[in-house]
C-alpha positions as CSV (number, residue, x, y, z in Angstrom):
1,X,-22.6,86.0,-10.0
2,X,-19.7,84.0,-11.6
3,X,-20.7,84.0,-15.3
4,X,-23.9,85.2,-15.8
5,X,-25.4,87.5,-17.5
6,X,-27.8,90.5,-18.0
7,X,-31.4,88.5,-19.4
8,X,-34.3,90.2,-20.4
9,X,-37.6,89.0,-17.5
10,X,-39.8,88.2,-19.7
11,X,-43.4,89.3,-19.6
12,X,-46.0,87.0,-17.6
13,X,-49.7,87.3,-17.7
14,X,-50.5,85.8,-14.5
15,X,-48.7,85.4,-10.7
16,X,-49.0,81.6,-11.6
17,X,-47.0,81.9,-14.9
18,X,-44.3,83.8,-12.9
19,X,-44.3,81.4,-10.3
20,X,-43.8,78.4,-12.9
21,X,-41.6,80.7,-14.7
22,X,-39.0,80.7,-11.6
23,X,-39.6,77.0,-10.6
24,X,-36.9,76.7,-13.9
25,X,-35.0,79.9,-13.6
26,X,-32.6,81.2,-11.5
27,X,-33.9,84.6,-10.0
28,X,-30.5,85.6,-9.8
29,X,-30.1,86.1,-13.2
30,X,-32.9,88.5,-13.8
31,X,-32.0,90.7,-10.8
32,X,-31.1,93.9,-12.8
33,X,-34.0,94.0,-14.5
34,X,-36.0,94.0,-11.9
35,X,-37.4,97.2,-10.0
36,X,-35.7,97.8,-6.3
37,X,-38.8,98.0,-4.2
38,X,-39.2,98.9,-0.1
39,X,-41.0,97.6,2.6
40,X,-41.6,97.5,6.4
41,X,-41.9,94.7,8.1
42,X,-43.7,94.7,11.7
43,X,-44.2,91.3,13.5
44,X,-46.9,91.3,15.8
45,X,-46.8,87.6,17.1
46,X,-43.7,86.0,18.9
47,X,-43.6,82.2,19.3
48,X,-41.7,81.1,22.9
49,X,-40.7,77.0,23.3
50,X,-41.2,75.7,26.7
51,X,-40.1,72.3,27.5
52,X,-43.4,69.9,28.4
53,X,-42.5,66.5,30.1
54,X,-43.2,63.8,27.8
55,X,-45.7,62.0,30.0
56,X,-47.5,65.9,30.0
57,X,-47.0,66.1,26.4
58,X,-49.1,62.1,25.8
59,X,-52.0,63.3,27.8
60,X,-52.2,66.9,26.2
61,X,-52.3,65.0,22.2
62,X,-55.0,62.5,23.8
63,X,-56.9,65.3,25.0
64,X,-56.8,67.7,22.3
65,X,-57.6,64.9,19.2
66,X,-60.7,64.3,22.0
67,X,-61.8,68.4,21.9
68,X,-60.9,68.4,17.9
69,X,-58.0,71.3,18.8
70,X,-54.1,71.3,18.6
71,X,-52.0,71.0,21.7
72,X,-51.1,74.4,21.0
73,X,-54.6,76.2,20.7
74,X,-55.6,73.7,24.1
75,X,-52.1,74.8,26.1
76,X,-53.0,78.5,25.0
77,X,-56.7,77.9,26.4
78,X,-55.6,76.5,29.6
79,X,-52.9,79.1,30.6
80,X,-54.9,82.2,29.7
81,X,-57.8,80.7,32.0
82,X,-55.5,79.7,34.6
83,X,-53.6,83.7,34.2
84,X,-56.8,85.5,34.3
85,X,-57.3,83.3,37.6
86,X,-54.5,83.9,39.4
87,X,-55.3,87.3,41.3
88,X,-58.6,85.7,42.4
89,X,-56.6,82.6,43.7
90,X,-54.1,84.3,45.6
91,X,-56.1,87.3,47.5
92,X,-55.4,86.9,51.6
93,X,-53.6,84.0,50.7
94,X,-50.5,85.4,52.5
């Protein structure tokens, strides 16, 4: 850090304070005297982005804001019905 220099962090008596505190400082100026710390990270959700055709996408809104749910929790809904379907749909259809 071009010019800076070692400042004191100084104590806070609530998370709020803190926060407040680093709206108007830069964090990178208090860096040494904070404590190094270690954690694990494990993400357990993935997100995936599949194109929708806007026509699709028009009657998907109109019908979710009509069952109060997103597009995303109705899309999620539909899928996993139509998935745990599938075997029974396709038995002896070969």
């Amino acid at each position: 850090m071009a010019g800076s220099s070692e400042h004191n962090l100084p104590q806070h008596t609530s998370l709020d304070d803190l926060v407040a505190f680093f709206d108007d400082h830069d964090m990178g100026d208090y860096l040494e005297g904070m404590a190094e710390v270690e954690f694990a990270v494990d993400i357990k959700n993935r997100k995936h982005l599949v194109a929708i055709e806007e026509e699709i996408v028009s009657k998907l809104t109109e019908i979710a804001r009509t069952e109060q749910v997103t597009a995303e929790a109705l899309i999620n809904s539909w899928l996993k019905e139509r998935i745990s379907n599938y075997p029974k749909e396709h038995k002896g259809a070969a």
